[in-house]
C-alpha positions in Angstrom: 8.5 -3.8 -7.5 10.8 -1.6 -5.0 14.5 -2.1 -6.2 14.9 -4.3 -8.2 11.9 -4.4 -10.7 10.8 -0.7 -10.6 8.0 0.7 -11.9 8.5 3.4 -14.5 6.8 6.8 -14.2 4.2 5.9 -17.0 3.2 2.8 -15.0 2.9 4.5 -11.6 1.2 7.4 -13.7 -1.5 5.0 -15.1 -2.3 2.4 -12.3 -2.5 4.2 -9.3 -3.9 7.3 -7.7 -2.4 8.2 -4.5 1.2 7.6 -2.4 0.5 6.3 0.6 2.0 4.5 4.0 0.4 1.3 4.9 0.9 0.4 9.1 2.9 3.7 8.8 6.1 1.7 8.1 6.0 0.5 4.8 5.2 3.3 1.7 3.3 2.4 -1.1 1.3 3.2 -4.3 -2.5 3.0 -4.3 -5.7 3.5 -6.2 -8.8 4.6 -4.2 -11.7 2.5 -5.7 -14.0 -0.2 -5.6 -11.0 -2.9 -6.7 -7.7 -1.4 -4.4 -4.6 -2.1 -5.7 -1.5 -1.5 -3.2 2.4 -1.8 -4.6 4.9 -0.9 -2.7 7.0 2.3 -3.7 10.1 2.1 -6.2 12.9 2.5 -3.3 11.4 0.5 -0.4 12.6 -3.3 -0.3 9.4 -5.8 -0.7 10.0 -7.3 2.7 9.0 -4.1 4.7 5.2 -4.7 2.6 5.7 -7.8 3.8 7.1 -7.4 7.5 4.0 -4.5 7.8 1.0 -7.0 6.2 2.4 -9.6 8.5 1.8 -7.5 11.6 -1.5 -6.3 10.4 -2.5 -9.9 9.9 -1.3 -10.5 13.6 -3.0 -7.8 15.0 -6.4 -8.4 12.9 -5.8 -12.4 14.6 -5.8 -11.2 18.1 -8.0 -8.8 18.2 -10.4 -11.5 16.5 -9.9 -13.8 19.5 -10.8 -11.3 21.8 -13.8 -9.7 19.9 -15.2 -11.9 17.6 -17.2 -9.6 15.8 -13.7 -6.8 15.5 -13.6 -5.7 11.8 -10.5 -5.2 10.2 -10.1 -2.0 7.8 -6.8 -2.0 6.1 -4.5 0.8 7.8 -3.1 3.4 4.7 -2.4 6.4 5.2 -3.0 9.1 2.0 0.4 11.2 1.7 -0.2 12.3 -1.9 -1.8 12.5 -4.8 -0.4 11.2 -8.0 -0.8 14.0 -10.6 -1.0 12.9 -14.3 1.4 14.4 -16.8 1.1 14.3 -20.3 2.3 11.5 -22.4 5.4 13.1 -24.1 
């Protein structure tokens, strides 16, 4: 997504629910339901998504070895809410 293959308004509008910063470095769009779907926002590179997961997945790997029975959640913070306009 990000800069080069953006998402258009319609497609944000449709797919997701909220905006939203995952490991509070990398901002993203998100749906809140039973199947989550995170996409990183329309001006952010790809490799921050992928700089942030990374570190996550780190973290999640270390904290394993010391705890085996640590769960994970997956940090994202809600910063909005993705109102829907009418289709023109």
């Amino acid at each position: 997504m990000a800069i080069f293959n953006r998402l258009t308004e319609q497609e944000i509008q449709e797919n997701f629910t909220h905006c939203g910063m995952f490991c509070f470095i990398a901002p993203v769009y998100c749906t809140l339901s039973d199947s989550p779907i995170v996409e990183v926002r329309n001006w952010c590179p790809n490799w921050v998504f992928d700089a942030a997961l990374f570190a996550f997945d780190v973290f999640c790997f270390m904290q394993k070895t010391i705890d085996p029975d640590f769960e994970c959640g997956f940090p994202i913070k809600i910063t909005g809410k993705i109102e829907k306009r009418p289709q023109k």
